[in-house]
C-alpha positions in Angstrom: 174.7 105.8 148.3 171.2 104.6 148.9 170.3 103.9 152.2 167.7 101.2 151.1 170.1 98.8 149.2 173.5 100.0 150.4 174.1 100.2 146.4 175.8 103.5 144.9 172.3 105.6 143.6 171.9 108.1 140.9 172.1 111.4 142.4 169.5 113.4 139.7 166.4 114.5 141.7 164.3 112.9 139.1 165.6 109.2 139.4 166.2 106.7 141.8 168.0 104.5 139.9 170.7 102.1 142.1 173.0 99.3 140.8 175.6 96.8 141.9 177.9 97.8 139.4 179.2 101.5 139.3 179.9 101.2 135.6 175.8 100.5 134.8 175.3 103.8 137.0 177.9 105.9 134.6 176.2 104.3 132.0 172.7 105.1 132.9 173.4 109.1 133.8 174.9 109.9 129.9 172.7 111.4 127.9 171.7 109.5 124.7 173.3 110.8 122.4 173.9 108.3 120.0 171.2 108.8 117.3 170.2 106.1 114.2 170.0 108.2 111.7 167.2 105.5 110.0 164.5 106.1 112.5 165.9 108.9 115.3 166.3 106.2 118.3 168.6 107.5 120.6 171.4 105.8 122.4 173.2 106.5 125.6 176.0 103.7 124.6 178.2 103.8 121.2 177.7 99.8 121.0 174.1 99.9 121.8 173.6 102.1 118.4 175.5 99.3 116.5 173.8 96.3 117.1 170.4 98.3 116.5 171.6 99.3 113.3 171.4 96.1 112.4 167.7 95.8 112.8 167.8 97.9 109.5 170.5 96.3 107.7 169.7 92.7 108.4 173.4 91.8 109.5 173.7 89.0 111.5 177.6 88.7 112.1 177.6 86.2 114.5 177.4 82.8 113.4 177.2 79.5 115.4 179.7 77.3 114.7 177.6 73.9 115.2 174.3 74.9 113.4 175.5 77.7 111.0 172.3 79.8 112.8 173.6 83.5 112.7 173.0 86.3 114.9 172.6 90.1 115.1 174.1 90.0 118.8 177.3 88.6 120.9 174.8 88.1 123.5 172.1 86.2 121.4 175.0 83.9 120.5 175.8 82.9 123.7 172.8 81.8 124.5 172.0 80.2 121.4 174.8 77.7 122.0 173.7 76.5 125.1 170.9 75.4 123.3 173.8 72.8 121.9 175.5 71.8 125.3 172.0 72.2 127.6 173.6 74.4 130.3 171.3 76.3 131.9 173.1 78.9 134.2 170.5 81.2 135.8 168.6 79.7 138.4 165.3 80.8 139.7 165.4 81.1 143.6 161.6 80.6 144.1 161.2 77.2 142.3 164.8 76.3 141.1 163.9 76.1 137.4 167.2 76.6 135.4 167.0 79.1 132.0 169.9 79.9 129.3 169.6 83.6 129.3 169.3 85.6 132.0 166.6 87.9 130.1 164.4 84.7 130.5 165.0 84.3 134.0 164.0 87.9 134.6 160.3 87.6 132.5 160.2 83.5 134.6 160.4 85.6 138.0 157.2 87.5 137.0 154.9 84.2 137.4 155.9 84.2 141.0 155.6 88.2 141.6 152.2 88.0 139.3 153.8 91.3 138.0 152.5 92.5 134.3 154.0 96.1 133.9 152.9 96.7 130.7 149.4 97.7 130.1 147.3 97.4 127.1 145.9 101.3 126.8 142.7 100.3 125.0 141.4 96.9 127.2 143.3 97.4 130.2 144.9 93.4 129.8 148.3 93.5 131.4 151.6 91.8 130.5 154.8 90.5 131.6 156.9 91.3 128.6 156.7 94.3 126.8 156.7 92.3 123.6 153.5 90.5 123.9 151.7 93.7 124.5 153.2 94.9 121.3 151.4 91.7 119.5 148.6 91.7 121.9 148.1 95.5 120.5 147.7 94.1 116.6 144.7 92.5 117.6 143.1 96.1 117.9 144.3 97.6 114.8 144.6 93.9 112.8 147.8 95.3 111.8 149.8 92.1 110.2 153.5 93.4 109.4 154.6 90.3 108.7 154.0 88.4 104.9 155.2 85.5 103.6 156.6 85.9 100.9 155.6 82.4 99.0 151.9 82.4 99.5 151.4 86.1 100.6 149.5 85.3 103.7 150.3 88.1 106.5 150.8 87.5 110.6 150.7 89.8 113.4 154.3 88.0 114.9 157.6 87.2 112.8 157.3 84.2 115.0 154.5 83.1 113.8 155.5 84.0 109.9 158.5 81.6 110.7 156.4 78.6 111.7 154.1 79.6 108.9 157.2 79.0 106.3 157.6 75.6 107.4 154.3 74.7 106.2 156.2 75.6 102.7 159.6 74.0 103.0 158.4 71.2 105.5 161.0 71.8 107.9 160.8 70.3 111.3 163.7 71.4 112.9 162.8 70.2 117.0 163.4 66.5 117.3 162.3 64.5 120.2 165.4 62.6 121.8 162.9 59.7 123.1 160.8 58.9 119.7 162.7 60.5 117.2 158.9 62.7 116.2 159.9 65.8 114.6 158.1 69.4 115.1 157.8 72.8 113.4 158.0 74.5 117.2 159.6 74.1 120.0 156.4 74.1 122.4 155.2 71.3 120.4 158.1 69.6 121.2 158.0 70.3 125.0 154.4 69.4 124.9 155.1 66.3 123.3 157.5 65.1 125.5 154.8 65.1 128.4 153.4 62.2 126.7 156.6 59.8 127.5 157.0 61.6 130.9 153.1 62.0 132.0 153.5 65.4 133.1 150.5 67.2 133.5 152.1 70.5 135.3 148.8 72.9 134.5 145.7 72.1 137.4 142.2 73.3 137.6 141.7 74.7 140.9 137.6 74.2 140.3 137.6 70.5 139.5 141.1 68.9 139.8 141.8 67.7 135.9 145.4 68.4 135.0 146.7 69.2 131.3 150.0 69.5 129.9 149.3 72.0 127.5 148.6 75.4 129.0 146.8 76.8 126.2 144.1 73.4 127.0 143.9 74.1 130.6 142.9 78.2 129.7 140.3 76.7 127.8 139.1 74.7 130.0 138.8 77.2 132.7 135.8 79.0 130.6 134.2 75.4 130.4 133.9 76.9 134.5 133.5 80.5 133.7 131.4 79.9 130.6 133.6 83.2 129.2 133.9 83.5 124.9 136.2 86.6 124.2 136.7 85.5 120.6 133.6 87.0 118.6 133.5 86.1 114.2 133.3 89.5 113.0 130.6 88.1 110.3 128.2 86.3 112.2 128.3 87.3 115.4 128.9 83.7 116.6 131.6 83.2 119.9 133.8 81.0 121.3 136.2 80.0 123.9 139.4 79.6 122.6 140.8 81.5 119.3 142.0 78.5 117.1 138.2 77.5 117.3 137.0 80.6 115.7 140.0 81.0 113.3 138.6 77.1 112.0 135.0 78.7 112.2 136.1 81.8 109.5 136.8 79.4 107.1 133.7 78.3 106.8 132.3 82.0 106.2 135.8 82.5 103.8 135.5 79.0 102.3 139.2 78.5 103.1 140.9 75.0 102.9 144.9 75.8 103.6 145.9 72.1 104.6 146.3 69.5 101.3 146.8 65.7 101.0 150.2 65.4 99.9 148.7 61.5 98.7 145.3 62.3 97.3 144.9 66.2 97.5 141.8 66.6 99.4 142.1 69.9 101.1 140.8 70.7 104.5 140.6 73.7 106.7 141.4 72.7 109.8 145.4 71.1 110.3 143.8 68.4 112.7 142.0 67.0 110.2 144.2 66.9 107.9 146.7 64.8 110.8 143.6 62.3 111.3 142.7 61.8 107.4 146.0 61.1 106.8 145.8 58.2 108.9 143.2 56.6 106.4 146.1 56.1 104.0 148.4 54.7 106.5 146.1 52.9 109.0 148.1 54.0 111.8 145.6 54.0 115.2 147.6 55.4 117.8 145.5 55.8 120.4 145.0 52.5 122.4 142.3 51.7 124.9 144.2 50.6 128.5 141.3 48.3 129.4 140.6 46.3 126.1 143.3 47.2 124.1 141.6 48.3 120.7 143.0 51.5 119.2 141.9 54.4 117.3 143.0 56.7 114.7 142.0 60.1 117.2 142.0 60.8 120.7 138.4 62.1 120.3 137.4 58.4 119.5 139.5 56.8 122.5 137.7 59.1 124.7 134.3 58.3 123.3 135.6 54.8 123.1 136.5 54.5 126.8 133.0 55.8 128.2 131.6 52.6 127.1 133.8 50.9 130.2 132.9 53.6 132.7 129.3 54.3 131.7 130.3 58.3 131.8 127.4 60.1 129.8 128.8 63.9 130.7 126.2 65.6 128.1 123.0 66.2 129.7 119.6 67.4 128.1 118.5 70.3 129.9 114.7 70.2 128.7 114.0 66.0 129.7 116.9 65.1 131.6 118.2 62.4 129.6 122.3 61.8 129.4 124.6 60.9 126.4 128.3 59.6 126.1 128.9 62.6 123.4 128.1 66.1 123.0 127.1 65.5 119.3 124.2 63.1 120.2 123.3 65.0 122.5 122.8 68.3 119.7 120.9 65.4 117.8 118.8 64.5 120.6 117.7 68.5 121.6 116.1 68.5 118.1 113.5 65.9 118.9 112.3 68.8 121.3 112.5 72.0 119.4 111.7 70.3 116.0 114.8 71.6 114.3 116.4 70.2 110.9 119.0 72.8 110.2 120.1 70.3 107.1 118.4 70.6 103.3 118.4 68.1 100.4 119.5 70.6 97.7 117.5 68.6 94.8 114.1 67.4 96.7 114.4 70.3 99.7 113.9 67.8 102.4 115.1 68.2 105.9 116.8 66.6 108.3 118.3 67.1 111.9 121.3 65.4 111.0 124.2 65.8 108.4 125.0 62.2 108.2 121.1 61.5 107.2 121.3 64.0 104.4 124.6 62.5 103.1 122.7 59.2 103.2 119.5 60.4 101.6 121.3 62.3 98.4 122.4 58.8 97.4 118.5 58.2 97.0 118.9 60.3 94.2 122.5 59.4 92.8 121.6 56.1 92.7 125.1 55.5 93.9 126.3 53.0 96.6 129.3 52.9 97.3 129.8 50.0 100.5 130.0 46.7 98.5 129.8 43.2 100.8 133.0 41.3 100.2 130.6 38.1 101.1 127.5 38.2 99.0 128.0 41.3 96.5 125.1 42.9 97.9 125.6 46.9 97.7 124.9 49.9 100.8 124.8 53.5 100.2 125.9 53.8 103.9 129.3 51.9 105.7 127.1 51.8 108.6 124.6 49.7 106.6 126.9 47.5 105.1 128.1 47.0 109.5 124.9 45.8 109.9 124.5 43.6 107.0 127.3 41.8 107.8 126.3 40.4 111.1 123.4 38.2 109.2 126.2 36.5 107.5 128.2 36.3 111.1 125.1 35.9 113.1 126.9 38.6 114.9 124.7 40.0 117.8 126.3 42.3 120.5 123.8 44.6 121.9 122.0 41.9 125.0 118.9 43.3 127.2 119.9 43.4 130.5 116.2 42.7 131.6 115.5 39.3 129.4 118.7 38.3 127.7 118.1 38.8 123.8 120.4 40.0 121.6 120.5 42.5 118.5 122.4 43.2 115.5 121.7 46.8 116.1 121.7 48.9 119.7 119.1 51.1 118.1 116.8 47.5 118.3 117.8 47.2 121.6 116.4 50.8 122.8 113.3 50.0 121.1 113.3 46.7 122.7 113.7 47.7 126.3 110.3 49.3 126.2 108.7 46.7 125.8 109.9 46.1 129.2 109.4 50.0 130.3 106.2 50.6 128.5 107.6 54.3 127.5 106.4 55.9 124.6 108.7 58.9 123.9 107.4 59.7 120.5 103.8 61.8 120.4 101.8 62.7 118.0 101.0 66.5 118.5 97.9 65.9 116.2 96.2 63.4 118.3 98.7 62.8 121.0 98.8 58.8 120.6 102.4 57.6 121.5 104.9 55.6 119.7 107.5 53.8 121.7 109.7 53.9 117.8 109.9 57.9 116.1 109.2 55.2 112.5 106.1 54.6 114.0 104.8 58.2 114.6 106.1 59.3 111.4 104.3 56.3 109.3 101.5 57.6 111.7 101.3 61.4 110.8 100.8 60.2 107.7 96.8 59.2 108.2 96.6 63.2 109.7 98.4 64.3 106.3 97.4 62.0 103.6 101.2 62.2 102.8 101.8 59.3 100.1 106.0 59.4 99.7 106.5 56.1 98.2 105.1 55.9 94.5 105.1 52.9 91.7 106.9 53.7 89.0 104.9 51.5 86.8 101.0 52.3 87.8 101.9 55.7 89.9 99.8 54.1 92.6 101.4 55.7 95.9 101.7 54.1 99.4 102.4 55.6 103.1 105.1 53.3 104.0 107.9 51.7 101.5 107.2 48.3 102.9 103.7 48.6 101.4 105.2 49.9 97.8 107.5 47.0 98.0 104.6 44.6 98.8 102.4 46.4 95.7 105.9 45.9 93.3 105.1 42.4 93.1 101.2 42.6 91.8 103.6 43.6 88.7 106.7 41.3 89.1 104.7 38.2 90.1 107.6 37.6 92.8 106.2 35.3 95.6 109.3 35.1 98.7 107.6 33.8 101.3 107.1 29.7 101.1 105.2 27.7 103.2 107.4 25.1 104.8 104.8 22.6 104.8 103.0 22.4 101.5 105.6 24.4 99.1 103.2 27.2 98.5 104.3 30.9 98.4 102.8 34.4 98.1 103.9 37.8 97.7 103.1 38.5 101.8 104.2 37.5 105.2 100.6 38.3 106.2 99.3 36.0 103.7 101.5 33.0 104.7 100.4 33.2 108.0 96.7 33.3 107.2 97.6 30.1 105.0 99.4 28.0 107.7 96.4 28.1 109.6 94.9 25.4 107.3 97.4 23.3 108.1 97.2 24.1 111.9 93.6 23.7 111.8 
């Protein structure tokens, strides 16, 4: 009998087993000898040798009599069924969270005890269940046992293998009860339901913001910590979370796994896929709780709702200056280290942004694409066709604070205000005269250069700016836009109508 527990105890010198139940004790003196004779494993219980045999054979004799889902265990069964009738027998004493199985109670205990008895040998990271350091242990010897056998593509979990599957037959087998939404896993599901409950159970103990996905709130953490454990074997590049650098091999591997089902454009991230889809439906799920407008991604809310608070989180760490998103904010640190990472492939020029290259390839192609329902009048850029618009609505939104005009544009209303401000941000690092527009100083570099960019295509005479070309174009056309309003005479030049009205002016 051990004296500690008052519970009968083993009574070998090399074991201090005890148990409640004398018939686990008997159990747990026998030898094993009970031996598969697939792969040696040793049992100390006849039934024990049974159901592992059938990790070889694939039998799974119990079958569920609601689902049809079979199993290679009595007790697996059981449990599965409660999955049907939502009893939850096993209570946890410290927080009074109810589980199915017992087994899960057991590993639930471990988050209170912080215990993680089974060590990884070659990092030293611990676990909870002897399972995930089984998994944990393929990402050292990128060992993937398990391969699907439609596409071929291998994972280091049968877990994960399943899921995979679904991708195939488009099963989505976890329903929400609320919205009906259907899910490939189960944790998506309980996720999900967070949105129609507002649970946000995971808390940063730094800075107070709550998530309801764990694997969000570990990432945010090393936001904090600034820790990135997952390293691209190719280019060295890190990051913080592993989904983020699975997303970044496909663009060494050129890898696009997620199709269109409607127009079979291929893209390599699943999240993309999610929000492209929603071009062809128009669904905008995300609405804005102070205006009301809604959005097609959460990305864009958030963006969206900085507007109302004024938030501008990303800060420039060489001037100072703030911005409402990270990606102007990458645009904006290239007006200080010169960088334009992105190249015209026919003409080499360079630019700092993507979206400025895609605009200036349709210099070449000719093409243009965003037609004006109102006039016919044809943009090689959506945003251009925006703007163009608002001179048939006389739309203008962006006011100055300081005087009260208004623009079609807020790009004319930073260069407005400083005219009020007097700053000059742009400098020549020729000269070192300042611009308060970058057009300016890049019109301007041009009299250090002798850089002609615009040419005529009918005398090859070539011109700094493409207002000037336009100007020259009609010497050859003869065209003449600007009237006088007084006299009816026109010319080819604003210049030259104002020098004219003086006559009338006196």
């Amino acid at each position: 009998m051990s004296k500690d527990t008052g519970k009968p105890s083993c009574e070998l010198d090399i074991c201090e087993k005890s148990s409640s139940k004398n018939g686990n004790l008997i159990k747990h003196k026998r030898k094993k000898q009970y031996c598969c004779d697939i792969c040696g494993k040793s049992f100390s219980v006849h039934s024990n040798l049974t159901s592992h045999r059938r990790v070889h054979t694939g039998e799974k004799p119990y079958q569920c009599d609601i689902c049809g889902k079979s199993f290679s265990q009595n007790g697996q069964l059981t449990t599965h069924r409660r999955t049907h009738t939502g009893e939850k027998p096993y209570h946890c004493g410290a927080c009074g969270k109810s589980f199915s199985g017992g087994s899960a109670l057991y590993f639930h205990k471990r988050i209170h005890t912080g215990e993680n008895p089974y060590c990884c040998d070659i990092c030293g990271k611990s676990f909870s269940v002897h399972t995930n350091l089984i998994s944990h242990r393929r990402v050292h010897t990128g060992e993937k046992p398990f391969q699907c056998n439609i596409c071929g593509k291998s994972f280091c979990q049968n877990a994960s293998l399943t899921t995979h599957k679904r991708i195939h037959t488009g099963e989505t087998p976890n329903h929400c009860g609320i919205c009906g939404k259907s899910f490939t896993q189960f944790h998506y599901l309980i996720s999900h339901n967070r949105i129609h409950t507002g649970e946000k159970p995971y808390c940063c103990d730094i800075c107070g913001k709550s998530y309801s996905i764990r694997s969000s709130f570990t990432s945010h953490k090393r936001i904090h910590t600034g820790e990135r454990p997952y390293q691209c074997n190719i280019c060295g590049k890190s990051f913080s979370g592993s989904s983020a650098l699975n997303s970044h091999k496909r663009i060494h591997t050129g890898e696009k796994p997620y199709s269109c089902y409607i127009c079979g454009e291929s893209f390599s991230q699943i999240s993309t896929l999610t929000y492209h889809k929603r071009i062809h439906t128009g669904e905008k799920p995300y609405q804005c709780n102070i205006c009301g407008k809604s959005f097609s991604g959460s990305g864009k809310l958030t963006k969206h709702k900085r507007i109302h608070t004024g938030e501008k989180p990303y800060h420039c760490d060489i001037c100072g200056k703030s911005f409402s998103v990270g990606g102007a904010l990458t645009s904006h640190q290239r007006i200080h280290t010169g960088e334009k990472p992105h190249h015209c492939g026919i003409c080499g020029k360079s630019f700092s942004e993507s979206s400025a290259l895609n605009s200036h390839k349709l210099i070449h192609t000719g093409e243009k694409p965003y037609r004006c329902d109102i006039c016919g009048k044809s943009f090689a850029a959506s945003s251009h066709l925006r703007m163009h618009h608002r001179i048939h609505t006389g739309e203008k939104p962006c006011q100055c604070d300081i005087c009260g005009k208004t623009f079609t544009r807020c790009s004319y209303l930073i260069t407005h205000k400083r005219v009020h401000t007097g700053e000059r941000p742009y400098q020549c690092d020729i000269c070192s005269k300042s611009f308060s527009v970058r057009g300016s100083l890049i019109i301007h570099k041009r009299i250090h250069t002798g850089e002609k960019p615009y040419s005529c295509h009918i005398c090859g005479k070539s011109f700094t700016t493409s207002s000037h070309l336009r100007l020259h174009d009609r010497s050859h056309t003869g065209e003449k836009p600007c009237q006088c309003d007084i006299c009816g005479k026109s010319f080819s030049g604003s210049s030259n109508l104002i020098t004219h009205k003086r006559v009338h002016t006196g």
